[in-house]
N, C-alpha and C positions, 0 to 999 in steps of 0.2 A: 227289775230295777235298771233304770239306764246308765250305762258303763261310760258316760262321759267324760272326759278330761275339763278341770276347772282350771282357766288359765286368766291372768295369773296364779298360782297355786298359793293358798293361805296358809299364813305362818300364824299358828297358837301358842298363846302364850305355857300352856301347857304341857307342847310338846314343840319347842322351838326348830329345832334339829328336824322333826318331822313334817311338813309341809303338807296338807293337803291336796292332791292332786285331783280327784275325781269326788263324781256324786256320791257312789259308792262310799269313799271314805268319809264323805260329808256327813251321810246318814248315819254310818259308826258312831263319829263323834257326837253327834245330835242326839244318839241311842244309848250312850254310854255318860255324858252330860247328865242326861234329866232323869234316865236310872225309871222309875217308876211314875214317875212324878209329870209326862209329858204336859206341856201348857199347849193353849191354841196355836200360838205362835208356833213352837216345835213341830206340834204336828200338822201343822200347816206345810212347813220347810219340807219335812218328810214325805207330804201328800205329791207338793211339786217333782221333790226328785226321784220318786216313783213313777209318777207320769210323762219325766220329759224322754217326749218317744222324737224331737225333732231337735235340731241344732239350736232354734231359738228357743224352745224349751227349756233346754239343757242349761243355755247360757242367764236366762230367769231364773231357774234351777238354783244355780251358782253364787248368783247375785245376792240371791233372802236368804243362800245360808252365810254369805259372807256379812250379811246386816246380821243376820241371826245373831253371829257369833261376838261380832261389836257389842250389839245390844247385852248380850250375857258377860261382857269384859274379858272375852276369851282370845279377841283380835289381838295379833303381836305388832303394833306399830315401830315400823325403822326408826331408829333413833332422827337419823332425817326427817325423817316426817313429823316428829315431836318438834323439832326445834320451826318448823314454820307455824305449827297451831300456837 
């Protein structure tokens, strides 16, 4: 699995304090979410961040699991960022 750094690093709402950093901990999360239950979607995310062997990879990688997590209401939105939507 590729050990890349996801920058900016994503805040969940489930673990505020802990920020996401890497593909690595993206796939955790993705793997500990869905429990048994993976969707296409998921293992889709997973499929990507298993494969990115290249910088642009990685940063694709990065992106579907930050959609991923939107998508599942797990995204921690700054309070800034509430008050313009």
């Amino acid at each position: 699995m590729a050990e890349h750094a996801i920058h900016p690093p994503i805040h969940l709402v489930t673990h505020p304090d802990e920020p996401v950093r890497s593909l690595e901990a993206a796939a955790k999360v993705i793997r500990r979410h869905a429990g048994d239950q993976l969707d296409r979607k998921a293992e889709h995310v997973l499929n990507q961040i298993k494969n990115a062997a290249t910088l642009e990879q990685a940063e694709a990688a990065g992106k579907a699991f930050r959609a991923w997590a939107e998508a599942e209401g797990l995204l921690l939105v700054p309070p800034e960022d509430r008050k313009r939507a």
